[in-house]
N, C-alpha and C positions, 0 to 999 in steps of 0.2 A: 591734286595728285594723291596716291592712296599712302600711306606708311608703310614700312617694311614691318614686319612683323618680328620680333628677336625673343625668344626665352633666353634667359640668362638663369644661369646653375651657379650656384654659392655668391648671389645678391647682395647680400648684407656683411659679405666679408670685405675686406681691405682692395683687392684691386676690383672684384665684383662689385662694391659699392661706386667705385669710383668710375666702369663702365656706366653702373646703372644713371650716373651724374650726366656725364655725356654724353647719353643717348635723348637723354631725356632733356639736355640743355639745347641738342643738334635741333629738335623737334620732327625729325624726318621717320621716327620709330615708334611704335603701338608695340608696348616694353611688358613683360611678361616674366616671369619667375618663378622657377620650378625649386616648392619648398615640400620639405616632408611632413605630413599630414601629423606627428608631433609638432611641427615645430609653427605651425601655421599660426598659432598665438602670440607669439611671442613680439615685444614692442616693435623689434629692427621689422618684422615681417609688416608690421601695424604701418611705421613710419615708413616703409616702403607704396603700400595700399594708401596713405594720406599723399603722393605725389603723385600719384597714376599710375603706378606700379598694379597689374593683372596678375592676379595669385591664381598659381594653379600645385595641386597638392597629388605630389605623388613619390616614391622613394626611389632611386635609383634602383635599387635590390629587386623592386616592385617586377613583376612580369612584362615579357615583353608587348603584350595587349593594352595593359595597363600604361605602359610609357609610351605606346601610338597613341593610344588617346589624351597623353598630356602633350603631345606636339602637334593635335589637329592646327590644320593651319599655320604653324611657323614656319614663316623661310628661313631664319639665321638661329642655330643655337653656339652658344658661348658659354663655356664652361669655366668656373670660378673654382673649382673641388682642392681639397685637402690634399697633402701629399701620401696621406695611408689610404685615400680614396681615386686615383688613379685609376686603378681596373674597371670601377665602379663606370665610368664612361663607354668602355664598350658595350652592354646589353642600352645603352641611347642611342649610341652610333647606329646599330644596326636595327634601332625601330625608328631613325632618322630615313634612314635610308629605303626603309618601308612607305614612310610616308611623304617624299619628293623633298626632303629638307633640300634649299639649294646651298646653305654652305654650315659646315658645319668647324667650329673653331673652338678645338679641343685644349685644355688645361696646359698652355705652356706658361708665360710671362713669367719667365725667370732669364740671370743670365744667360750668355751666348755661351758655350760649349760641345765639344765633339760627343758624338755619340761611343760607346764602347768603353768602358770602366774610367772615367775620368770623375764622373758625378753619375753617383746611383741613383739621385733622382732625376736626372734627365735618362737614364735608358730604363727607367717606371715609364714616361711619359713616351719615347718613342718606340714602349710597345703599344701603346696605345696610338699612336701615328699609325703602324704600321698594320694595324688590325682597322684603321681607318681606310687608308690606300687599299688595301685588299678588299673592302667592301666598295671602290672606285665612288666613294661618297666625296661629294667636295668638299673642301674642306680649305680651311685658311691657319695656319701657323705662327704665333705673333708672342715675339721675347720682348724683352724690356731690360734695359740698364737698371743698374744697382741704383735703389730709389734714393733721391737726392736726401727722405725722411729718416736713412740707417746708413749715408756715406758720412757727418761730420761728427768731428770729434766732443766729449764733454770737457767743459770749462771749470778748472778747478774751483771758482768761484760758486759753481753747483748754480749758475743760475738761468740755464738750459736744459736743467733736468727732466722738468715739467714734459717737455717734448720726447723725450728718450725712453727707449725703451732697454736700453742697455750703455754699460759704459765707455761702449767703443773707443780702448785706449789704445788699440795696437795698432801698427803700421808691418805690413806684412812684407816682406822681402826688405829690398831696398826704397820701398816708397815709391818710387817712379815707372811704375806698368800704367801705364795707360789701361782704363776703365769706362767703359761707356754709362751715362748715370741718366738719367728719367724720373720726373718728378712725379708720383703715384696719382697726384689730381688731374696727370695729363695723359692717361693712358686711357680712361674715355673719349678724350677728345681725338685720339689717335683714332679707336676704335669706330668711331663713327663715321669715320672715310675709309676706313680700310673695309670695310665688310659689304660697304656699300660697290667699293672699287674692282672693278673687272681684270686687274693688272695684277690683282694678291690672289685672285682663285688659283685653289691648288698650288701656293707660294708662300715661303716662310718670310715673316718681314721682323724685322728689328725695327720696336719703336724708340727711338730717343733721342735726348735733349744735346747732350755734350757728354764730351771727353777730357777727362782730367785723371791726375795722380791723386794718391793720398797726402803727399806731399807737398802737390798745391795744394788741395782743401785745408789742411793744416796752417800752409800759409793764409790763406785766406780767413780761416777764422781767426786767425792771432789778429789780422788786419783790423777784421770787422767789429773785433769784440774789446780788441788792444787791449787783451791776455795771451801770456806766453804757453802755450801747450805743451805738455810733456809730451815726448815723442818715444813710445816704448817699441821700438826695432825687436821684429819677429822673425829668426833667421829662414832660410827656404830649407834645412834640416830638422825646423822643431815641427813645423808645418804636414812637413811628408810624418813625424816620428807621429803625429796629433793624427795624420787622417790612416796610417796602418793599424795603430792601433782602433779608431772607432771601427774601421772595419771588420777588423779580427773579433770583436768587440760584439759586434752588429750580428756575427752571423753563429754568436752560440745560445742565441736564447732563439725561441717563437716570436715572429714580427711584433713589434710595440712602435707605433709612431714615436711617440714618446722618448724612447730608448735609440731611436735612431736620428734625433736630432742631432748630436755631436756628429755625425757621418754627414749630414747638410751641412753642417756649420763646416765642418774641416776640409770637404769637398770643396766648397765656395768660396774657400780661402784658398786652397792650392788653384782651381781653375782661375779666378779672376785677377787673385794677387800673383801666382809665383808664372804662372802658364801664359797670363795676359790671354786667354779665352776669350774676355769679355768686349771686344775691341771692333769697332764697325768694319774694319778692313777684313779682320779674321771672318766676321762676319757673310760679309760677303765672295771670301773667300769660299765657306763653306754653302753658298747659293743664296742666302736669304739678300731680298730686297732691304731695301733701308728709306725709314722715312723721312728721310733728307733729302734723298733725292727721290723718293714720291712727292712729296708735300714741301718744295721748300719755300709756301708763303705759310706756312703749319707757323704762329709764336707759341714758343714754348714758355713755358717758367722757369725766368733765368734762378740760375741756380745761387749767385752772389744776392737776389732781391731775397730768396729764399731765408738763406742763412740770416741776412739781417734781421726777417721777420723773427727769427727763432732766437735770436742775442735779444731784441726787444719786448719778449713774450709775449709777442702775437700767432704764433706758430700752432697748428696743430699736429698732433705726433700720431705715432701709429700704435695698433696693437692695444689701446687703452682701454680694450673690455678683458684683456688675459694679461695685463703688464705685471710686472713685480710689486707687490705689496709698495706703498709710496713710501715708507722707511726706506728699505731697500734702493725702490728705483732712484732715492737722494743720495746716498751712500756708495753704491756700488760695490759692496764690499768683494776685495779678491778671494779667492778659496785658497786651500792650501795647494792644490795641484793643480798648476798651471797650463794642465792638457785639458779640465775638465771644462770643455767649450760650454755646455749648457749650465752645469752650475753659474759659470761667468757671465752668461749671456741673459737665462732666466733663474737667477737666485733660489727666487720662489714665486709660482705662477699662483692667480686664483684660479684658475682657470685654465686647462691642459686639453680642450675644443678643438681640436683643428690651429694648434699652436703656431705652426709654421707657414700656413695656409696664405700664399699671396693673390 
């Protein structure tokens, strides 16, 4: 039987890596990756090309002639891109569409939420849906629960810091919104059925594992780790006062990824903690299939085996090529102003790449 053919866009990032794991684990895929001709040297591209990874080198930005000829032959592309690079998938869409792509699964994998000023980076992404649909290209749509790798809390004992990429001490409302959560090593494995599946063309699907509060995880790590957690309660007032302001914030300078992280971060807290957005029901409320009930012989990564790996220090974390300096990320240290989402979250980066980029 022949392979499906897949380019995958932004490979070597975090959930891009982790398709490229799945595809390549599934065996049913001849795996491809569209890097730009800087960057084609670089080790992650290298250790990509030592798996079977097919490098093909061309820039988004690049002409439309020039992006036909990096999709000769693909049937699936999947797109892994930055949240300042969003637009950047239209001039693909439409040399996909030039060249018979049969599905084309554009840059969502983040949580579940409404379109229309809720999260300004999901209505980036569904003008790029929408510039898809009007090119009547097919296409597949695929969110993801908050990764089981950034839902638990750190252990004052500091001895799960190694995995962290921040000090996630807050509990946002009253603790108990229900949260759909997804383990970031499973969303190739999702992927590998889904693009293959005749049931997701032209359909938005939510992949993930379970559902829980902040409140149980909490509980649960006090369990696992038998340390008592600080529980710092974040009212649903400070939250709204956190995401007015990045946005007032947000719209008086020229676009900076960068400078609009605090507007992800504070958006992401009000849709999932205070809105409960992020919820299978809502979900499918709003059309999207669910891979529960596509796939329920799908095992996932339970999420209690998880966290023990991470109390044990066997865990691997995320974000560990742009983390905060290792002083830092052992520390946590608070800032003086407790709006400032991104000082809290990234202290201090080496590394400001496509920071947010899932």
């Amino acid at each position: 039987m022949s392979k499906t053919s897949v380019l995958l866009v932004g490979a070597a990032g975090e959930t891009g890596g982790s398709i490229a794991n799945g595809l390549l684990e599934d065996g049913r895929f001849e795996v491809y990756a569209l890097v730009r001709p800087v960057s084609a040297h670089k080790p992650a591209v290298a250790r990509l090309q030592e798996r079977g990874v097919q490098i093909r080198k061309c820039d988004l930005k690049a002409s439309e002639e020039e992006l036909i000829e990096a999709l000769a032959d693909i049937e699936v592309v999947i797109s892994c891109v930055g949240p300042a690079e969003q637009h950047d998938q239209i001039p693909l869409a439409k040399a996909a569409k030039r060249t018979g792509v049969k599905r084309f699964v554009p840059c969502g994998f983040i949580t579940v939420a409404p379109p229309g000023g809720v999260m300004w980076l999901r209505d980036e992404k569904e003008i790029v849906y929408n510039q898809i649909r009007q090119l009547w290209l097919p296409y597949t749509i695929v969110d993801v629960g908050w990764w089981y790798q950034l839902a638990y809390p750190r252990l004052t004992s500091g001895r799960v810091d190694y995995a962290m990429t921040s000090g996630n001490d807050e509990i946002i409302g009253d603790g108990n919104t229900p949260t759909a959560l997804t383990d970031l090593r499973d969303i190739g494995r999702y992927m590998a059925r889904i693009i293959l599946d005749p049931r997701t063309l032209n359909k938005m699907v939510l992949a993930y594992n379970a559902v829980s509060t902040q409140n149980k995880i909490y509980d649960l790590m006090e369990e696992i780790s038998e340390e008592k957690v600080e529980r710092l309660y974040v009212p649903e007032e400070t939250i709204w006062s956190r995401v007015l302001a990045a946005r007032q914030a947000s719209e008086t300078y020229p676009f900076d990824p960068i400078k609009f992280i605090p507007r992800y971060l504070a958006e992401y807290q009000l849709s999932w903690g205070i809105r409960g957005d992020n919820n299978p029901e809502y979900a499918k409320y709003l059309g999207y299939l669910t891979s529960q009930e596509l796939y329920p012989d799908f095992k996932p990564a339970d999420f209690r085996q998880y966290l023990e790996a991470v109390v044990r220090g066997t865990a691997t974390g995320v974000y560990t090529d742009r983390v905060i300096s290792r002083k830092h990320q052992r520390h946590f240290p608070r800032t003086e102003s407790s709006d400032s989402l991104y000082t809290r979250i990234f202290p201090r980066t080496e590394s400001s790449d496509s920071l947010m980029s899932r």
